[in-house]
N, C-alpha and C positions, 0 to 999 in steps of 0.2 A: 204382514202389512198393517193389520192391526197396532201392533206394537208401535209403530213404526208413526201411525196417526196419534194416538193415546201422547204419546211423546213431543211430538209437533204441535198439541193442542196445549201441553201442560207450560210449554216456554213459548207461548204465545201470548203476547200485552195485551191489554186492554185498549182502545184506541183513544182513551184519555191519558191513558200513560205513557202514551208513546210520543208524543207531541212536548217535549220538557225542553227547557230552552237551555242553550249551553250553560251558561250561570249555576242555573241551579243545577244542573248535572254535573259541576266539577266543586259544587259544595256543598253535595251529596259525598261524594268520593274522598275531598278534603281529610274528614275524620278518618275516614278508613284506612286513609293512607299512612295519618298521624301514627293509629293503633299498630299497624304491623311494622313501620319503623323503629317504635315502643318495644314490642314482642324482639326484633331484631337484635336491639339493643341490652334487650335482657336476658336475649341466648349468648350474644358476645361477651359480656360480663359478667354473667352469673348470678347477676342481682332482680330483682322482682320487685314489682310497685315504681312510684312516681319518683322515690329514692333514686332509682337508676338513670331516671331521664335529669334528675337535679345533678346526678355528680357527674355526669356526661356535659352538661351544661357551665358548668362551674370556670371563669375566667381568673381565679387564683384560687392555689393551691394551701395556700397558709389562712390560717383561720384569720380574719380580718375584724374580729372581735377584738384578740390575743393583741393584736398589733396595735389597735387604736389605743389599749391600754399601757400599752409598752409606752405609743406615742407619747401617751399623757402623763406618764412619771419624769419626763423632761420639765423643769421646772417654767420654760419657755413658753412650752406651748399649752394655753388653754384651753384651745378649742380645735377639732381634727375633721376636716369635711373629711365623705365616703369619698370623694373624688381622691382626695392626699393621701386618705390610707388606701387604696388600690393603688395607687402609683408607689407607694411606698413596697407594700407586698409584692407586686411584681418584679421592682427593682431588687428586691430581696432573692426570688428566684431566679433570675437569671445571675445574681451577682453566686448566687450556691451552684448555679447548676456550670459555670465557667469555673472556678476553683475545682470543684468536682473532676472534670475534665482533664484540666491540665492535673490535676493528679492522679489521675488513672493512667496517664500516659508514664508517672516514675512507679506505679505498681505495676502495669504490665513489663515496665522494665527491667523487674526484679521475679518477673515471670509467677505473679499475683495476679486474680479477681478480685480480691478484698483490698479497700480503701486502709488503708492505716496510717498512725498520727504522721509517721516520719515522710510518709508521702507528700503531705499537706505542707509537712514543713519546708521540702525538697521545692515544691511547685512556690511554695511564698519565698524560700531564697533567691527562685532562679529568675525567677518574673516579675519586673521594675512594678508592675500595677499591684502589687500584691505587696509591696515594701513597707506600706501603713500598718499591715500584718504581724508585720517581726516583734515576738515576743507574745503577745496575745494568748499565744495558748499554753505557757506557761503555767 
């Protein structure tokens, strides 16, 4: 029974601590919550440091540096807001990740996992939206 007091007394509050008003007890907990989402996120991917939480975070996948420079060897344009080159990179990605697709669909039909040239070329002869295509990869 001793034990039993000893224990009872040690997770026992203070009666100035026990009086916390919601606010501050849910930002108290706030961070806490942040870290083991963090920890979460770094046993799912392998990664460690604030690194993990940055490419977890990340709204395009293409280096948007690489692209504003690309933008800017167009003799047109001289100046490229962040807003035009996101809209740019993303348009990018999806326009990779639909070709992509339709060409997986002529390598699984030749009973392939690997993407290869003749695929691409299959999926750009078969598909009107892909007609700008023809030739290009010559």
């Amino acid at each position: 029974m001793a034990a039993t007091v000893a224990v009872s007394i040690a997770h026992a509050e203070p009666e100035s601590e026990r009086y916390v008003s919601e606010e501050e007890s849910r930002g108290a907990e706030a961070p806490e919550e942040g870290v083991q989402q963090q920890q979460l996120l770094q046993q799912a991917t392998g990664t460690v440091g604030p690194a993990a939480v940055v490419a977890h975070n990340r709204l395009s996948k293409l280096p948007l540096t690489r692209i504003k420079a690309l933008m800017k060897t167009d003799p047109d344009v001289s100046l490229a807001s962040q807003e035009s080159v996101f809209i740019i990179a993303k348009a990018t990605e999806l326009f990779v990740e639909m070709i992509a697709k339709d060409a997986l669909v002529y390598a699984q039909q030749g009973k392939r996992k690997t993407l290869q040239r003749k695929d691409l070329d299959n999926a750009i002869g078969a598909i009107d939206e892909f007609a700008f295509l023809e030739g290009t990869l010559d």
